[in-house]
Phi, psi and omega in degrees: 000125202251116173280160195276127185323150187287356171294310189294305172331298182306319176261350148337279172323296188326323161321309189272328175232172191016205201234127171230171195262116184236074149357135179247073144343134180247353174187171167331293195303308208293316192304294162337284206297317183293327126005259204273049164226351174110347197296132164312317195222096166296153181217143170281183193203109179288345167290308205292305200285346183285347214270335194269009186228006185049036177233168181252155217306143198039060154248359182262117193318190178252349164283334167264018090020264184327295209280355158318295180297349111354271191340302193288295198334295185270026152255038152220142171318343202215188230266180163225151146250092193300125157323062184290002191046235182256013154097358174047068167167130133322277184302129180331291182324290198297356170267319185274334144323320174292300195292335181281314191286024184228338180288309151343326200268005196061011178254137189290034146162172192201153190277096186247158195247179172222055144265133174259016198031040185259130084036284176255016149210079187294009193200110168335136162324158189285306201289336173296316185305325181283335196279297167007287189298298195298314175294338168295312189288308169335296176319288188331309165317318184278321193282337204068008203254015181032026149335111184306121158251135171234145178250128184261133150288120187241027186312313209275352181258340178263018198136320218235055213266059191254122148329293213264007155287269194336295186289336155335283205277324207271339169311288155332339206253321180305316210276320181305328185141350157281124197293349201225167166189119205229137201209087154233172209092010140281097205280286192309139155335276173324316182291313177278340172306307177300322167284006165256321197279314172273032172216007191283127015276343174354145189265153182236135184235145174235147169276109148305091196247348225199165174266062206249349196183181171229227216239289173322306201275315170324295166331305171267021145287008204096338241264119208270313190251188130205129186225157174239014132078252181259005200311298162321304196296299237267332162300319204288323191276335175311286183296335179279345169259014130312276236249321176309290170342308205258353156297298176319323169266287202255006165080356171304157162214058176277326178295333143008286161339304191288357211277172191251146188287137188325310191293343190297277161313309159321319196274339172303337176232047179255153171340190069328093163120349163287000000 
């Protein structure tokens, strides 16, 4: 039994009272520079890191998985919480199987969804999705690492945009064992409130993905977490097929112009002592 770390403590902590920002890094340099701007805690984004892999999102196996979440974990000071999608298995064994090998990997806590990327049945059955969770929490449990689980509902991004399903399922995944409980692409005032008042005291994380709301207005719903899920990769490919764009047509580089200066960035990832 592996005890939990000061990261997983730390991040813990971060859980129970008032509200913080936890930033999604796509790779080692983006995972640094979010570091070292203060945010307490990073989280991955199975988009930003599938996109950085030239596949498109839960296009990445569960062995490049692991070792993403390795990478990040260990080049940053503070705690990580891994993007586990759907747990790279159906079946409960096969999630708490996944989940003891991802518990391993150094990071303090990790997510599981209950989409099943079937189209036309976009959302695990409710009692197979509550056993899912449950079987996530056991691993965790069993292993000793007191890993932060957060359990999602993703009803409002597949499709499936019922409120009160949505509060249902994420009620249940709280009573299963999760500590955290997340739905996202829930916007509206009324929608968050409502998923904080039916999972309270649980901590609740909302997504940003968009200039929908603030830090503050969030807080004071309750909302424990805020995360931007791919939000960050996607600014970063805005400029570079900004400025790709404007070669490829008109053969120009003014966008160039906008890039953070060599020294800047460079100097950002330098050693200690160099």
């Amino acid at each position: 039994m592996t005890p939990p770390s000061d990261h997983t403590r730390a991040f813990r902590r971060l859980h129970q009272a008032g509200c913080f920002v936890i930033p999604n890094p796509w790779d080692v340099g983006s995972a640094r520079l979010l570091a070292g701007l203060g945010f307490p805690a990073l989280a991955t984004t199975s988009s930003g890191f599938a996109w950085s892999q030239g596949r498109p999102d839960n296009g990445i196996s569960l062995p490049q998985a692991l070792a993403h979440f390795r990478s990040i974990a260990s080049a940053v000071d503070v705690p990580v919480t891994g993007d586990f999608e759907h747990g790279f298995a159906v079946d409960p064994a096969g999630v708490a199987a996944n989940v003891a090998a991802a518990a391993a990997t150094g990071i303090a806590g990790l997510s599981i969804e209950d989409s099943t990327g079937d189209a036309s049945r976009p959302l695990f059955d409710f009692a197979l999705a509550v056993e899912r969770i449950r079987a996530a929490r056991e691993a965790i449990d069993a292993g000793g690492t007191g890993l932060v689980l957060t359990g999602r509902s993703e009803g409002f991004i597949v499709g499936r945009p019922d409120l009160a399903e949505t509060v249902r399922r994420l009620t249940a995944y709280a009573e299963a064992g999760a500590d955290c409980l997340y739905a996202p692409g829930i916007r509206g005032r009324a929608e968050i409130a409502a998923v904080v008042e039916a999972v309270a005291p649980r901590a609740v994380n909302v997504l940003v993905g968009s200039d929908f709301t603030t830090v503050v207005e969030l807080a004071d719903m309750g909302v424990r977490r805020i995360s931007v899920g791919g939000a960050l990769a996607r600014v970063a490919w805005a400029g570079f097929l900004k400025a790709a764009r404007e070669i490829a047509a008109s053969g120009t580089f003014s966008a160039l112009a906008a890039g953070v200066p060599f020294a800047e960035i460079d100097g950002s990832f330098a050693a200690p002592g160099d």
